[in-house]
C-alpha positions as a LaTeX table, in Angstrom:
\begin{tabular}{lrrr}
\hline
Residue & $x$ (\AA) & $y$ (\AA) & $z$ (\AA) \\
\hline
Unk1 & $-2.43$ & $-30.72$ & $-9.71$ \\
Unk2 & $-1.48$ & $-29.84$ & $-6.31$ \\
Unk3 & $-3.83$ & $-26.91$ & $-5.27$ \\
Unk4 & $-0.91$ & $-25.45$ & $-3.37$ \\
Unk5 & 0.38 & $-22.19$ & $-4.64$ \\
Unk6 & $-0.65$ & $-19.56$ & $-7.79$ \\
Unk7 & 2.48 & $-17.86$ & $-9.29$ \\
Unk8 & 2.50 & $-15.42$ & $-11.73$ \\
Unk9 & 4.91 & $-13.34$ & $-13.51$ \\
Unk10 & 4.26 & $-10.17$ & $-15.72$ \\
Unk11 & 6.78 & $-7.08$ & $-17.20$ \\
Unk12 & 5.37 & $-3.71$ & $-16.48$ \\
Unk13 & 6.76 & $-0.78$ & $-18.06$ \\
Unk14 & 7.80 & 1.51 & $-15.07$ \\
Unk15 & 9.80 & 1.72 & $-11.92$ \\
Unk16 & 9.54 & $-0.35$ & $-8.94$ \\
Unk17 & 8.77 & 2.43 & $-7.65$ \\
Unk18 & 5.34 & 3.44 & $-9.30$ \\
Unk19 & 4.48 & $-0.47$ & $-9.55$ \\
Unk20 & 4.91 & $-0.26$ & $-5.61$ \\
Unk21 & 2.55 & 2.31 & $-5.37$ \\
Unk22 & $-0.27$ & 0.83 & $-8.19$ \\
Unk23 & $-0.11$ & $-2.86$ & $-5.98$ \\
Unk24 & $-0.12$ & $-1.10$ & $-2.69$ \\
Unk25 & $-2.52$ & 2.00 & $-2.35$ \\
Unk26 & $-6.56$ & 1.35 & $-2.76$ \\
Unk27 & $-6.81$ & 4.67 & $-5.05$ \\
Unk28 & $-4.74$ & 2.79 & $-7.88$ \\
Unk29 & $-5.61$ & $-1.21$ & $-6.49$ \\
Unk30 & $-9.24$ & $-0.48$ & $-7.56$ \\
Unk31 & $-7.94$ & 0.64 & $-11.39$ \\
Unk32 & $-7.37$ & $-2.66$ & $-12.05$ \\
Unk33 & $-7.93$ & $-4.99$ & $-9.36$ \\
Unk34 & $-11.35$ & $-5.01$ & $-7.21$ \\
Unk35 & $-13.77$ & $-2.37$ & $-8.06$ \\
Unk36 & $-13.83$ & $-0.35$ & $-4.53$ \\
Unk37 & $-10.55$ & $-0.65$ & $-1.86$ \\
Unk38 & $-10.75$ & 0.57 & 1.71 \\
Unk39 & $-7.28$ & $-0.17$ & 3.49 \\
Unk40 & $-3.97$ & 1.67 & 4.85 \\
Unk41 & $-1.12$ & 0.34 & 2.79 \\
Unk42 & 1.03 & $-0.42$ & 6.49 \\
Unk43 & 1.88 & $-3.31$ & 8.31 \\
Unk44 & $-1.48$ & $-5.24$ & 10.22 \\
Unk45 & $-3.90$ & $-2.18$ & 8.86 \\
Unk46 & $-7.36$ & $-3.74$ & 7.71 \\
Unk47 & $-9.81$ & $-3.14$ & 5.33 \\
Unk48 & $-11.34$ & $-4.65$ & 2.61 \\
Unk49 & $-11.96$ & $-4.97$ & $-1.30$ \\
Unk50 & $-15.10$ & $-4.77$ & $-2.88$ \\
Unk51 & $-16.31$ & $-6.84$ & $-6.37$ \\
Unk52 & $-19.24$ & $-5.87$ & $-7.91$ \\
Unk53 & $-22.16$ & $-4.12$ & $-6.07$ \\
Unk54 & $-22.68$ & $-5.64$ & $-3.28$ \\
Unk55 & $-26.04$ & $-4.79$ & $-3.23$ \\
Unk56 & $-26.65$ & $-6.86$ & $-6.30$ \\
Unk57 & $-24.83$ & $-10.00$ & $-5.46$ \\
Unk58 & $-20.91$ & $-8.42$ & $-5.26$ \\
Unk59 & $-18.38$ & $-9.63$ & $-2.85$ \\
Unk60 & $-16.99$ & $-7.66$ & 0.58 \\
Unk61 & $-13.30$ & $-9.24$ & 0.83 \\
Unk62 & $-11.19$ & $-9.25$ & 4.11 \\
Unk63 & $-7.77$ & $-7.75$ & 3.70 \\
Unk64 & $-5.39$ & $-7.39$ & 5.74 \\
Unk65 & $-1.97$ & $-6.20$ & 4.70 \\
Unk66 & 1.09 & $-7.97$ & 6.29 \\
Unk67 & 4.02 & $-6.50$ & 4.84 \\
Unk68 & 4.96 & $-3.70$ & 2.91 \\
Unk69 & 8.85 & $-2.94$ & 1.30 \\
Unk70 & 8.55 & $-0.14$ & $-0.30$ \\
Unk71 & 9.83 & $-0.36$ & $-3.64$ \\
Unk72 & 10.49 & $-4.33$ & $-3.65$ \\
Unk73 & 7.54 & $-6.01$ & $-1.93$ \\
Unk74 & 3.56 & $-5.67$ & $-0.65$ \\
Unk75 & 1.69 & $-8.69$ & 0.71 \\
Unk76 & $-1.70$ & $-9.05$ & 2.18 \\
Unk77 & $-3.94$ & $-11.91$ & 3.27 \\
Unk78 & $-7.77$ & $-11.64$ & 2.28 \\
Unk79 & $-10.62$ & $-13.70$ & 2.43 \\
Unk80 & $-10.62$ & $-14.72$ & 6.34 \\
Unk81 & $-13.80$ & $-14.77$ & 7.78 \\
Unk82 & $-15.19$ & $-10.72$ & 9.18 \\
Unk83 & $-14.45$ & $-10.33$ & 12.62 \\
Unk84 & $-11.41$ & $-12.59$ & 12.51 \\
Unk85 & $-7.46$ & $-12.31$ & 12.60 \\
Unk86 & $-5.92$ & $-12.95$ & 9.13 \\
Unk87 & $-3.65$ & $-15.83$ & 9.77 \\
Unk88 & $-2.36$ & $-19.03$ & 8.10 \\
Unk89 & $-5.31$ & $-21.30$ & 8.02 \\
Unk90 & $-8.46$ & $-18.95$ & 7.74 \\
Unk91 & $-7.04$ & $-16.55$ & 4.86 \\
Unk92 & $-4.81$ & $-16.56$ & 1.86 \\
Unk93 & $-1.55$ & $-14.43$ & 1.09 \\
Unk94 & $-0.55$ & $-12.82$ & $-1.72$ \\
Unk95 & 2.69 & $-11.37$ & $-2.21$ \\
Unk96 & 3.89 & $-9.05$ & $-4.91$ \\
Unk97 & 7.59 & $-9.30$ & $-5.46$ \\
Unk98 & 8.53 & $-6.19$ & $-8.12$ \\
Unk99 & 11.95 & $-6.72$ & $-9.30$ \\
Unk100 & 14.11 & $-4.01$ & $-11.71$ \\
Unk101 & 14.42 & $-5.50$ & $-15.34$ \\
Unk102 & 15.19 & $-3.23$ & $-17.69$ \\
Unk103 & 13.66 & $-0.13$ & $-18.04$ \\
Unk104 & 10.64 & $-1.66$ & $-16.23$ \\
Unk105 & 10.00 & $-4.00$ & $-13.28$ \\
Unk106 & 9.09 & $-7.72$ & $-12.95$ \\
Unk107 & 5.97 & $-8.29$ & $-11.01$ \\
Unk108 & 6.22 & $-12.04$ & $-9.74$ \\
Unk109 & 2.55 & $-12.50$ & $-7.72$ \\
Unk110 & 2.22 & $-15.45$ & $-5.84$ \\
Unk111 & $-1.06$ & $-16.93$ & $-3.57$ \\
Unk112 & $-0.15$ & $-19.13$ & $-1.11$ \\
Unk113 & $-2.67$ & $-20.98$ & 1.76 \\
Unk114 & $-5.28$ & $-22.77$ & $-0.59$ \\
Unk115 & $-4.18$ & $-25.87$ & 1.16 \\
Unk116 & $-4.13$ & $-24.72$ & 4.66 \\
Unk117 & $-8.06$ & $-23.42$ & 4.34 \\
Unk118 & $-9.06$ & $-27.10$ & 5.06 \\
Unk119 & $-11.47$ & $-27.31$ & 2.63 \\
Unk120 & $-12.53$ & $-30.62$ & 1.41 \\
Unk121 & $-11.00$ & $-31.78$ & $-2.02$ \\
Unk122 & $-13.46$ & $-30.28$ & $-4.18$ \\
Unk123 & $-14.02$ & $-27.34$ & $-2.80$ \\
Unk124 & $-10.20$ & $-26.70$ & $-2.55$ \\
Unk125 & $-10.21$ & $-27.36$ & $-6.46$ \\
Unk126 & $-13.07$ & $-24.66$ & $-7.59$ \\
Unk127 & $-11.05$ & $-22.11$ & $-4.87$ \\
Unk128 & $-7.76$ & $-22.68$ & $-6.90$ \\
Unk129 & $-9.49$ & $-22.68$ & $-10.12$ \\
Unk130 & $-11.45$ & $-19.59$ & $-9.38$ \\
Unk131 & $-8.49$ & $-17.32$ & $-8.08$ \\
Unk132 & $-6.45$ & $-18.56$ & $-11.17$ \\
Unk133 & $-8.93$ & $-17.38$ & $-13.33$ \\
Unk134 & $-9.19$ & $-14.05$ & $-11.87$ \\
Unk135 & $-5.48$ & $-13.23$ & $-11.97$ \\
Unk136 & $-5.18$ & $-14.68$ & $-14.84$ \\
Unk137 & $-7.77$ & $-11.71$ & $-15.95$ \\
Unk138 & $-7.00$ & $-9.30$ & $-13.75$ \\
Unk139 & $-3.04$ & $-8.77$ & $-14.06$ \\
Unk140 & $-2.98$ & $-8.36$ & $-17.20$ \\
Unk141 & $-4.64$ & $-4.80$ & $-16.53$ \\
Unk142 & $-2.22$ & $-4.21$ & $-14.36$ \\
Unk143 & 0.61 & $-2.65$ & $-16.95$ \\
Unk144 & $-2.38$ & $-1.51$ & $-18.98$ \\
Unk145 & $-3.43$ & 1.00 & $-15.79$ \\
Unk146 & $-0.01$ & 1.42 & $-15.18$ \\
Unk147 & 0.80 & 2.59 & $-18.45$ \\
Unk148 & $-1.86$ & 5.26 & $-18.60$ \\
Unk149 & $-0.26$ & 6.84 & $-15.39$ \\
Unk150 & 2.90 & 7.50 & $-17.73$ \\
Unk151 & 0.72 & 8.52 & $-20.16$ \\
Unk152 & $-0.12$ & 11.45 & $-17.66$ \\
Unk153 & 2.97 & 12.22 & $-15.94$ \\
\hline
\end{tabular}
């Protein structure tokens, strides 16, 4: 396995337009995604996501967001070192792709940079391994959420 890239793919049953907001803005990111989210969804605005109670052993995350198209596209690197500029090398990217199908939209996720970290091979290995696992868990709740928002509307 080459460590290199995490790509995911998953239907959600609503416009581009209301996936765009539920990957973008903190208020809806923390519905299904971290538990707290303190960011402006524009273009080199910082912030950061919170996991757990950080009080009690949770995790303060870096994020920086690098791009954002409404309805088609929202990326943000996250997990560079506090105090630093997120770049290639000392943080990850994610990207969110949202694509019309349907009546719905295709989400296509993908985490690039594991590589580029320089971590040694090991350590490189658990990183992938661990973010896998996490989307792999945590995207799944992502038409779940969305789905109670039609729910309401």
């Amino acid at each position: 396995m080459e460590f290199g890239t995490l790509e995911r793919e998953i239907y959600v049953g609503a416009s581009p337009e209301i996936v765009f907001d539920v990957v973008s803005s903190p208020e809806h990111l923390k519905e299904w995604w971290p538990d707290d989210a303190r960011y402006e969804a524009t273009p080199g605005a910082e912030g950061e996501i919170v996991f757990g109670d950080p009080s009690a052993g949770g995790q303060v995350v870096q994020f920086t967001v690098v791009d954002a198209a409404p309805p088609r596209m929202f990326s943000f690197r996250w997990t560079h070192p506090a105090g630093d500029v997120a770049k290639e090398g000392n943080s990850l990217l994610v990207t969110f792709d949202l694509i019309p199908s349907g009546e719905g939209t295709l989400v296509k996720m993908t985490e690039t940079g594991f590589r580029e970290m320089g971590w040694e091979a090991a350590v490189l290995e658990a990183q992938y391994n661990d973010h896998a696992t996490g989307w792999d868990y945590f995207l799944p709740r992502l038409p779940v959420y969305v789905a109670t928002l039609e729910a309401h509307s």
